[in-house]
ZAZALO-434523 format. One record per atom (N, C-alpha, C, O): residue in one letter; x, y, z. Coordinates in steps of 0.02 Angstrom, whole numbers, plus 50000, padded with zeros to 5 digits. Atoms other than C-alpha are relative to their C-alpha. Layout:
BEGIN
AXYZ
...
This chain:
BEGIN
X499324998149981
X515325127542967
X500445000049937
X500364994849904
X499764998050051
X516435133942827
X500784995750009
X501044994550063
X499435004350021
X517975123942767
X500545003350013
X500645006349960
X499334996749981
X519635132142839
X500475000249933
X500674994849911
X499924998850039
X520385139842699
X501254998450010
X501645000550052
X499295000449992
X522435133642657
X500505007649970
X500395011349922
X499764993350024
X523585148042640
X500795000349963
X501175000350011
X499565004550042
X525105144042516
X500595008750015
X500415014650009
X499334994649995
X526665156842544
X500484998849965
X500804993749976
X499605000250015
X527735160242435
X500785001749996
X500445003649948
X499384997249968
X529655165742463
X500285001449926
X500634997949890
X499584998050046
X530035176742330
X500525003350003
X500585007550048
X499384996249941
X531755182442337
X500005003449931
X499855001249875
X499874994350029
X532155199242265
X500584998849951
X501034996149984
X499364999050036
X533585200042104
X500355004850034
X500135009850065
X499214996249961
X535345206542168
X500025007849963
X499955008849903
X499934992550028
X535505225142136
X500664998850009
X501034994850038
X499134998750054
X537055231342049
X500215007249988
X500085010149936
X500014992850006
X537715249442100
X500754999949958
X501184995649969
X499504998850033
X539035256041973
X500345005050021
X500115010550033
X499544997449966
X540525261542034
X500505005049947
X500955001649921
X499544997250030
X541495276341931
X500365005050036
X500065009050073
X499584993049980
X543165288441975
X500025003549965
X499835001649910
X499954994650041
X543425303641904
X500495004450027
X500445007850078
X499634993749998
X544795313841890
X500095003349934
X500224999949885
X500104996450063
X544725327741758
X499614995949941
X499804996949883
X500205006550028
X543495311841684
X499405004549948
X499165001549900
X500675000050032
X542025323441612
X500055000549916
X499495001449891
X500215000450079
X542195323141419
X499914992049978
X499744989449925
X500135011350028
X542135301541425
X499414998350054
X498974994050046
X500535004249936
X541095299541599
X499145001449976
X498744998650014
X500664996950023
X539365306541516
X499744992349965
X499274988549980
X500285007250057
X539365291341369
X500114993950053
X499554991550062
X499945002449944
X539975279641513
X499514998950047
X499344993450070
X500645001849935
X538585282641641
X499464997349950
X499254991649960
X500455001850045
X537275283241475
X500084992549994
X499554989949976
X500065007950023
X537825263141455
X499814998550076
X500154994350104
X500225002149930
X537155261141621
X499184998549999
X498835003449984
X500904998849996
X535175256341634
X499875002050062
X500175000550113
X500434992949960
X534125269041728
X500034994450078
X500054997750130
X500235003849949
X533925253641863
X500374998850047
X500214996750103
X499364999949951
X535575254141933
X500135004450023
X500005009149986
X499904994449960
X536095266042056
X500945001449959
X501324996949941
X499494997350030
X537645276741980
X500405002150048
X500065004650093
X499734996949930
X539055282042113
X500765004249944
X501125001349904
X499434996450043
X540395294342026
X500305004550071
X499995008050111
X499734999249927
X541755297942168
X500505005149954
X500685003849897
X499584993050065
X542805314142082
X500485000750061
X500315000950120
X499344999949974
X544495315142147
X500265007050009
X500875007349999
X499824995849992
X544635332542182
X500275002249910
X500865003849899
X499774997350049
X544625337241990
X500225007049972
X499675009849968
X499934994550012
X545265353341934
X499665005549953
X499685011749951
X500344997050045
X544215355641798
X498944998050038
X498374998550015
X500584999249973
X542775352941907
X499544993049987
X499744987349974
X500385006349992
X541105342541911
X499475003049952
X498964999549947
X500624996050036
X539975354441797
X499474995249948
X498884996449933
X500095004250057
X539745340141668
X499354996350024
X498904994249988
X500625003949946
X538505332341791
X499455003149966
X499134998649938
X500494996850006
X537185344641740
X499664997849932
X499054998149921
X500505000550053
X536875339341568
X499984990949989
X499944988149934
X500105006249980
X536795321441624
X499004995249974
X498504995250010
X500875003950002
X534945311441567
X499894993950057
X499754988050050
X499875007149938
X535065301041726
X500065000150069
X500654999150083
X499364998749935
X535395303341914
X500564997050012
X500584991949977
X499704999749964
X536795301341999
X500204999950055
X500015004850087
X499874997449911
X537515299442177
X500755002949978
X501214999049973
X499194995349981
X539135311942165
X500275001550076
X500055004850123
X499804996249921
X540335312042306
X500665001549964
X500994998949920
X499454997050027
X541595323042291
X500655000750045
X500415001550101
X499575003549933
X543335320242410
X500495008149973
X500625010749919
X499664993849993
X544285335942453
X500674999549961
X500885003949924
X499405000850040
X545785330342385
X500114994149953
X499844988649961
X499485008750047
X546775317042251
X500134997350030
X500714998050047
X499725004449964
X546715303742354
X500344991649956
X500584986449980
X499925005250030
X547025291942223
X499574994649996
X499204993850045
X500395003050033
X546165278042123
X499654993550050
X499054992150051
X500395004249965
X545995263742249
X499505002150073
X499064998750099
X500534995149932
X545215276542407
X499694999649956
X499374994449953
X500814996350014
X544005284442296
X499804992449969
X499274994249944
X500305005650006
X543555264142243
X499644999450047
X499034999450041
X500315001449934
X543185261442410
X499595005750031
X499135004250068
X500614995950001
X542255275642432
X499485000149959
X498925002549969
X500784999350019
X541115274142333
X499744992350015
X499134991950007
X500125004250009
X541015256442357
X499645000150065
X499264995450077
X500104999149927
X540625262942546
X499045002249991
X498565000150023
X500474995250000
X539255275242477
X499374993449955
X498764992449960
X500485006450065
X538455260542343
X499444997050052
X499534994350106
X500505005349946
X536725253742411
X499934993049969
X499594989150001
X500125005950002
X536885237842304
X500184995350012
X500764995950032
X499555004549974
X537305222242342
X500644997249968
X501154995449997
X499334998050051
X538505221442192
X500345006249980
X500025011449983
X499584995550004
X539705232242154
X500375001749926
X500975000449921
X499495000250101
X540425234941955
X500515006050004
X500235011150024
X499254995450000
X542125246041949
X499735002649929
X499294999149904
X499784999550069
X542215253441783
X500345007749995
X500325013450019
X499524991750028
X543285266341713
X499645004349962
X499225002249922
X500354995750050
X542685282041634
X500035001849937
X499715006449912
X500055001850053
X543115277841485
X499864993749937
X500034992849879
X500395004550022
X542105262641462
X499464999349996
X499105003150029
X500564998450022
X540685258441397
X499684993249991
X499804989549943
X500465007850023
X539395242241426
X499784998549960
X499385002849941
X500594999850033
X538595233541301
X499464997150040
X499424994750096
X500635001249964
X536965230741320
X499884992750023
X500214988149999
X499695006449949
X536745216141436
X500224997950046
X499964994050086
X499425003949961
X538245213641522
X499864999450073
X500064994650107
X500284999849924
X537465218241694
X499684992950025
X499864990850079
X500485004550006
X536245203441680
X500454996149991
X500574992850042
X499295006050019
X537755192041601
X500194998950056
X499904994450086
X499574996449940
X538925198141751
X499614996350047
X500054993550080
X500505000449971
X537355191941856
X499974992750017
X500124990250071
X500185007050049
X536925174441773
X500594998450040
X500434996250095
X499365002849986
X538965170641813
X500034998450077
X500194992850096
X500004999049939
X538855174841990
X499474993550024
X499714988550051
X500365005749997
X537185163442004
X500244992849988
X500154988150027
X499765005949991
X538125149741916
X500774997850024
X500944991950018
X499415003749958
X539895148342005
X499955002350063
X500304999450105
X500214999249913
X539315155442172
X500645007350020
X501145008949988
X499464997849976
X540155168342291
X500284997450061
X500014993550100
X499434992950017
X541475174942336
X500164998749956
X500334993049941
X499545001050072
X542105180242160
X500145003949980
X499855008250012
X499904995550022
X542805192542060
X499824997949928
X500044992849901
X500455001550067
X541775193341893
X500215005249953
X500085010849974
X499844996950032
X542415201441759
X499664999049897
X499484993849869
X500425000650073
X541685205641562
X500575000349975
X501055003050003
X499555000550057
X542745201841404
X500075008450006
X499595012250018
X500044991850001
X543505220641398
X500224999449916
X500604995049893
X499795000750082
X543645224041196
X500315006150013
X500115009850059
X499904990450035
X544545241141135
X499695001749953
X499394997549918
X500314995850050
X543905252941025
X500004997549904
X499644998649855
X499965001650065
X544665244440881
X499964992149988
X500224989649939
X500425003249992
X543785229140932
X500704994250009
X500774989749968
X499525005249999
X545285218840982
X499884998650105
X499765002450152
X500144998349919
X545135211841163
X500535001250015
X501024999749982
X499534998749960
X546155218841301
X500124995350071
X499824996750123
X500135006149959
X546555202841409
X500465003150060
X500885007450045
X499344998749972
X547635205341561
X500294994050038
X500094991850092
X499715005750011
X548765191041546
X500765001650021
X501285001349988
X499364999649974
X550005195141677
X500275006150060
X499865010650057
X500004994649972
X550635207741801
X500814999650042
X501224995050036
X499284998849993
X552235214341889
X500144994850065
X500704993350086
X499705006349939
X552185201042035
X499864993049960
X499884987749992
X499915007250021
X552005186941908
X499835003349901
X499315004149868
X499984999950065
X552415191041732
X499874992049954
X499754986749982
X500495006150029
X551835177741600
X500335002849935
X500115008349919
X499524998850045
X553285178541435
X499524999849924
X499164995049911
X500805000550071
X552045181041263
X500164994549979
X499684991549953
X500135009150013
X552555163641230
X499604996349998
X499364992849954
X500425004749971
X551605156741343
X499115003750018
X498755000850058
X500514995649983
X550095168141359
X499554996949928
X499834995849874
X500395002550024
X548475161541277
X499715000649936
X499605006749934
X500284995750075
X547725164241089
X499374998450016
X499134993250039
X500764996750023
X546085171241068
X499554993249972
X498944993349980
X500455006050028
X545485153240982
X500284994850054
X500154988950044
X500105005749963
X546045144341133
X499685001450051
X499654997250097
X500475000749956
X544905151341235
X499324999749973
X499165002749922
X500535000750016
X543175145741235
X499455000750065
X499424996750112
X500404999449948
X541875152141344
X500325001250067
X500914999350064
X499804998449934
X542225157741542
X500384998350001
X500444993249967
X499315005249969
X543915153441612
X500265006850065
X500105012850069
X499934999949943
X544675156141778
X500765005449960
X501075004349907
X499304998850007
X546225167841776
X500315003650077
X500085005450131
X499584997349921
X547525173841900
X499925008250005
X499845009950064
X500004993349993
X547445194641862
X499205003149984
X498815000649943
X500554995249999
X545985208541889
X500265004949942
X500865006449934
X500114993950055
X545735221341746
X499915005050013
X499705008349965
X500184993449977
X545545237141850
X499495000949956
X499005002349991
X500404993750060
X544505244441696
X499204996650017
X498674999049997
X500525001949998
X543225234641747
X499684991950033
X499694987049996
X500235004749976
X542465221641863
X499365000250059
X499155005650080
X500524999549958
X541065216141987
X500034994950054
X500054988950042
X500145004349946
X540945208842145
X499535002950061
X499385008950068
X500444997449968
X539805207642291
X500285006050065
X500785004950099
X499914993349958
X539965223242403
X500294999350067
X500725002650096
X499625002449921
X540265214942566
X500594995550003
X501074996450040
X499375003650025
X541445202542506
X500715006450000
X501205006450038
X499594995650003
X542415218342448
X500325001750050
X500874999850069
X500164995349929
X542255227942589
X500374995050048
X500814997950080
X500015003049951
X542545213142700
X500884998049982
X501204997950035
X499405001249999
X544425208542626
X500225007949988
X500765008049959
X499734992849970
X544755227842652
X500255004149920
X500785006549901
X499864996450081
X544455234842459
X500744999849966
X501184995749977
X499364997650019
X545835242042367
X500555001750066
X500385003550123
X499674997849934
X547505244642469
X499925008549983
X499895011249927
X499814993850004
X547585262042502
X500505005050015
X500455011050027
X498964996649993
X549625266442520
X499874998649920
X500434999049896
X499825001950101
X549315262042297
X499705007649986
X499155008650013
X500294996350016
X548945277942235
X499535000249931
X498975002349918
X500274999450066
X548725275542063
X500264992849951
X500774994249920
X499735006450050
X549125257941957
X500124993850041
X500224994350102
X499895007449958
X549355240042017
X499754999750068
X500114997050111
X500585001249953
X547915240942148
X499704993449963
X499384989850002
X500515004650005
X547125228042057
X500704994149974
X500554988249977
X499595008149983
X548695215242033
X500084998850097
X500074993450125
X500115002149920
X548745218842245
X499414995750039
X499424991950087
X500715004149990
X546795213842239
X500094993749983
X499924989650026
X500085004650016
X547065200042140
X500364993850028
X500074988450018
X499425002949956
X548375190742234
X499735000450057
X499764994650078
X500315000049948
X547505194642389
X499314994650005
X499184991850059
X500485002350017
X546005186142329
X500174995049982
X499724991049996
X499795006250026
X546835172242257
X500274996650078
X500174990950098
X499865001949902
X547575171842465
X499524998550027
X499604995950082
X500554998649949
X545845172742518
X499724993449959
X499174992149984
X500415006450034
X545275156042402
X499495004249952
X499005001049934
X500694995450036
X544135171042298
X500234998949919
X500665002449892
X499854998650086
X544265167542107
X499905004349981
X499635009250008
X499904992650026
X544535178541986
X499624994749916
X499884989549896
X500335004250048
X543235172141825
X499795007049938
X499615012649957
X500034996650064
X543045181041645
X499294997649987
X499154991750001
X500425003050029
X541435179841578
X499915002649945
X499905008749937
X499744999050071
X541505178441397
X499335005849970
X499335011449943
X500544992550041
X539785187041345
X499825004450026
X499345007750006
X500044992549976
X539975200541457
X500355003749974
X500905001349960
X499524998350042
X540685214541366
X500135004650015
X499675006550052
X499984994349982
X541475230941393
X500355002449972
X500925000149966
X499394997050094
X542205242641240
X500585007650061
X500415013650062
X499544997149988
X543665251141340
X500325002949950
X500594999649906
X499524996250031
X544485266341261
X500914998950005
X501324998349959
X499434998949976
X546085266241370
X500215005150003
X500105008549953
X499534994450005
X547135280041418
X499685006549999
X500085011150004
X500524995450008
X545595293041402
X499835000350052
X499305003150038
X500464999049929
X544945293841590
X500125005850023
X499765008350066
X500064993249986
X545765310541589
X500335004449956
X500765002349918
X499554996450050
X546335326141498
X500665001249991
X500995005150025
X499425001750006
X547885321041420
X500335007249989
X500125011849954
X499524994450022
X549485333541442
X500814997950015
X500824993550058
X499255001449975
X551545331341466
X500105001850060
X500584998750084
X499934999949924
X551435337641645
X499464993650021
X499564990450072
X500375002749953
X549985327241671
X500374990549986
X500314985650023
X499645006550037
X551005311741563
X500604997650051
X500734992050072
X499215001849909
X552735314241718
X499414996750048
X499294990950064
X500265003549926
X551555314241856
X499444993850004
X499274992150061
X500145006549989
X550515297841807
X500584994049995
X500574988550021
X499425005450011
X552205289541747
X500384999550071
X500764994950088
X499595000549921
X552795294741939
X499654995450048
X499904991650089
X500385000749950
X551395290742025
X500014989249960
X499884984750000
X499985006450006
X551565272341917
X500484996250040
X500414990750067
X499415003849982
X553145268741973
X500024999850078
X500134993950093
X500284999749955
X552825272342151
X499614993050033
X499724989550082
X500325006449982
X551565259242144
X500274994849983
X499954990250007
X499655004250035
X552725247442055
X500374997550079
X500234992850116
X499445000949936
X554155249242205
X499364999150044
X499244993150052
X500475001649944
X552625250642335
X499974989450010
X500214985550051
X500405007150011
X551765232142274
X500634994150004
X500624988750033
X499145004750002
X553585223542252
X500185000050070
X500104995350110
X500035000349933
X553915227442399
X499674997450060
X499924994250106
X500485002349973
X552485224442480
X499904991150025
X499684988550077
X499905007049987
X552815204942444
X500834998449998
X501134993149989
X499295001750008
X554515205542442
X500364997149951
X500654991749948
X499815002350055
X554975206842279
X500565004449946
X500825003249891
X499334994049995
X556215223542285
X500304998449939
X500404992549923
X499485000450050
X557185226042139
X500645008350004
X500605014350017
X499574994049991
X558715235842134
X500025005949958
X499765004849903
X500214994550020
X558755253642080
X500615003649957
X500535009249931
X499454997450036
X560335257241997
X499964997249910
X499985001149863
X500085000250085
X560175247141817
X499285003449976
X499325007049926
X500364996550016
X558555253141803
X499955007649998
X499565010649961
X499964991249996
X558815271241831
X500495001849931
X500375005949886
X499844997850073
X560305269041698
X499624996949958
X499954998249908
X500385000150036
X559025262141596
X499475003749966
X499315003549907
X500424996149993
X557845273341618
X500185010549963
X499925015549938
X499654992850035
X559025287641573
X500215000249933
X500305004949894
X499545000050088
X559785280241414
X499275001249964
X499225004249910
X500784997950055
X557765280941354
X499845006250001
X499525008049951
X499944991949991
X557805300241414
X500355001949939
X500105005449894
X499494997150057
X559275302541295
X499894998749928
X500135002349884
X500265001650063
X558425293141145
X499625003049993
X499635005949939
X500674994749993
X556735303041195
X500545005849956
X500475007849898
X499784991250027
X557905319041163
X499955000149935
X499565003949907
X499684999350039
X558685314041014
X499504997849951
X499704998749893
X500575002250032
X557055307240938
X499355005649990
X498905005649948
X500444996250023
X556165322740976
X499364997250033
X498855000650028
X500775002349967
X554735312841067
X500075001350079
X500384999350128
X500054995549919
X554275323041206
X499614994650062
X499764994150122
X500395003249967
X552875310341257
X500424994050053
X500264992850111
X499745005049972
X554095296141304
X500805002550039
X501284999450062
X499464995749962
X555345306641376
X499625003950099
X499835004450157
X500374999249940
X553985313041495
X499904992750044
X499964991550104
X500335010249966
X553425292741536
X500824997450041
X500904995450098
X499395001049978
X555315289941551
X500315004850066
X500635001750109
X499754993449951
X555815306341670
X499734999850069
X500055000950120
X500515001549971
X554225302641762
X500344993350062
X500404993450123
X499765008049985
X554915284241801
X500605002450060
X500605002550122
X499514997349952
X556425290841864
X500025004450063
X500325003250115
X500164999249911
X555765303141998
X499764995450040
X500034995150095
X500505002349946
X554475291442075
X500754993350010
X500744989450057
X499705005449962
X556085279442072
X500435001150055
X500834996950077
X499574994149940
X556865292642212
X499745000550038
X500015000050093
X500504999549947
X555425295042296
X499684998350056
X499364993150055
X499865005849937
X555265290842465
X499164994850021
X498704998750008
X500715002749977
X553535279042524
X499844996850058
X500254995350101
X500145000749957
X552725274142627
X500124991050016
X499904986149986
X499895008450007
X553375257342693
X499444994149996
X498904996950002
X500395003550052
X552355242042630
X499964993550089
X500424990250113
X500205004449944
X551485231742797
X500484993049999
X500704989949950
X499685008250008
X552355215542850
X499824996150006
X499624996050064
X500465007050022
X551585198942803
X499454997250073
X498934994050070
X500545002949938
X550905196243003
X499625007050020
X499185006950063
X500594997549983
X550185213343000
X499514999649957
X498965001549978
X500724998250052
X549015212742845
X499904992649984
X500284989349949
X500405006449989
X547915196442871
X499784999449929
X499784993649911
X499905001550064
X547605198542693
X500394997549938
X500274995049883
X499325003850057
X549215194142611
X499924993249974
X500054990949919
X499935008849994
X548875175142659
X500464998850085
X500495001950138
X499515000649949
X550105167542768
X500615003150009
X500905004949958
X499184998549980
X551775172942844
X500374996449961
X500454990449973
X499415002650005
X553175171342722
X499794999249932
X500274998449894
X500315000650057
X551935169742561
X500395004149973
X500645008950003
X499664995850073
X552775176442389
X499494999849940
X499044995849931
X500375000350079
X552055180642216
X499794992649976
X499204991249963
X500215004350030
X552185164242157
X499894993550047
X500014988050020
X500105004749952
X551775153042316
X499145000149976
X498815005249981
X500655002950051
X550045145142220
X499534998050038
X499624992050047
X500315006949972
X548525138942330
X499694997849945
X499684999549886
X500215005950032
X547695125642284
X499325002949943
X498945007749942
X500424997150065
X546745124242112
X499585001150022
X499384999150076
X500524997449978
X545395133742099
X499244996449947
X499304993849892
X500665002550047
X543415128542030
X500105003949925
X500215009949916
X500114998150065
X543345130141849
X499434999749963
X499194994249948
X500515001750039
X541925135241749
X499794995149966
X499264995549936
């Protein structure tokens, strides 16, 4: 009679896939080098905003792609969430189309998640081009005076902060998904101080990880022109009054408008068309009517009834 043989099982669990999330509007002369910092292993999701100059750029691509393409400009935080809808991984990485991973950071990004746990919002050191980092150390529902804002040798390794970097971050997909993505009344700008504040409501940190890296251009995600320079400076301000609002943080509209005009009149007299457009811009979207901004007991996301910008919960885990 033969010896009953023991049978040893092991429970290997699969590594977290990591689909990359890019928008595109008029994005194809930066989104090509962009997807290329991507390894072949990650699923690619490029959500095109109804561009005018099209999607042709796709073709000379070394890589697939999932392209969805949305009938119209719905703006930056929808087409997030769309693709974040369309993504099969269980992570999720934002990045702008005019950034560029180094090699690594996916795996870094990864590592972080493993060691502070989720829910989190994970973000890579973003550098610029001219190798200086781009921190974001502040935002319009809680400004932060350069006083008091941090030097470069006092940080050391990971640290916890209060604002998201739009240009680039990662979290897990359902998490996302599950506190209701980007808002989508933001068309274009301060979606990710609304995230971050929401998330900070929801107990979700917001964590830097230092050797993740990501060489952000800025200002390149689409083809720059003076019409196209008004209608992002409109569509900023928009989101400015929207998000203020939103927590009840309204500011009145009369010194700013004469503010806004006396920089029109310097634009003239200076001859700089560019900041005359940024300025002009400012001033329509500060006319412009919107769409009113939910009230604290309908959007379960805010936090509680009556919460403000700077109403703090409790500290959060620190690397």
């Amino acid at each position: 009679m033969s010896t009953p043989q023991r049978l040893l099982f092991v429970n290997v669990r699969k590594p977290p896939s990591v689909s990359v999330v890019f928008v595109s509007y008029n994005s194809g002369g930066v989104l090509p080098r962009a997807i290329a910092s991507v390894p072949e292993t990650h699923q690619v999701v490029v959500v095109d905003n109804a561009s005018p100059e099209g999607t042709n750029w796709v073709e000379g691509l070394q890589r697939p792609v999932d392209l969805l393409r949305l009938e119209t400009n719905r703006g930056f935080g929808t087409a997030c969430n769309a693709g974040a809808r369309a993504a099969r991984g269980d992570y999720v990485l934002f990045l702008n189309p005019d950034a560029v991973l180094e090699a690594g950071t996916i795996p870094t990004l990864l590592e972080a998640v493993k060691r502070y746990g989720d829910p989190g919002i994970f973000m890579p050191s973003i550098i610029g081009e001219n190798g200086r980092p781009m921190r974001k150390e502040g935002s319009i529902l809680e400004p932060v005076p350069r006083k008091r804002r941090l030097k470069a040798q006092e940080m050391v390794g990971d640290y916890c902060t209060r604002f998201v970097h739009g240009a680039a971050f990662l979290m897990e997909r359902r998490a996302f998904l599950a506190m209701g993505g980007f808002d989508e009344a933001i068309f274009l700008y301060h979606e990710d101080d609304d995230l971050a504040l929401r998330a900070l409501r929801s107990y979700i940190p917001i964590t830097v990880v230092a050797d993740a890296r990501v060489v952000h251009a800025g200002g390149k995600s689409s083809t720059a022109s003076w019409r196209q320079t008004f209608r992002i400076s409109r569509f900023k301000k928009h989101s400015e009054r929207y998000v203020l609002g939103k927590y009840g943080a309204s500011r009145g509209k009369a010194a700013e408008c004469l503010y806004l005009a006396a920089g029109c009149l310097l634009s003239v007299l200076m001859f700089d068309i560019h900041r005359l457009m940024i300025r002009s811009g400012k001033i329509a979207g500060l006319f412009d009517t919107l769409p009113s901004p939910p009230e604290p007991s309908e959007d379960r996301s805010q936090g509680r009834p009556g919460d403000r910008p700077g109403d703090r919960p409790p500290a959060m885990r620190r690397p």
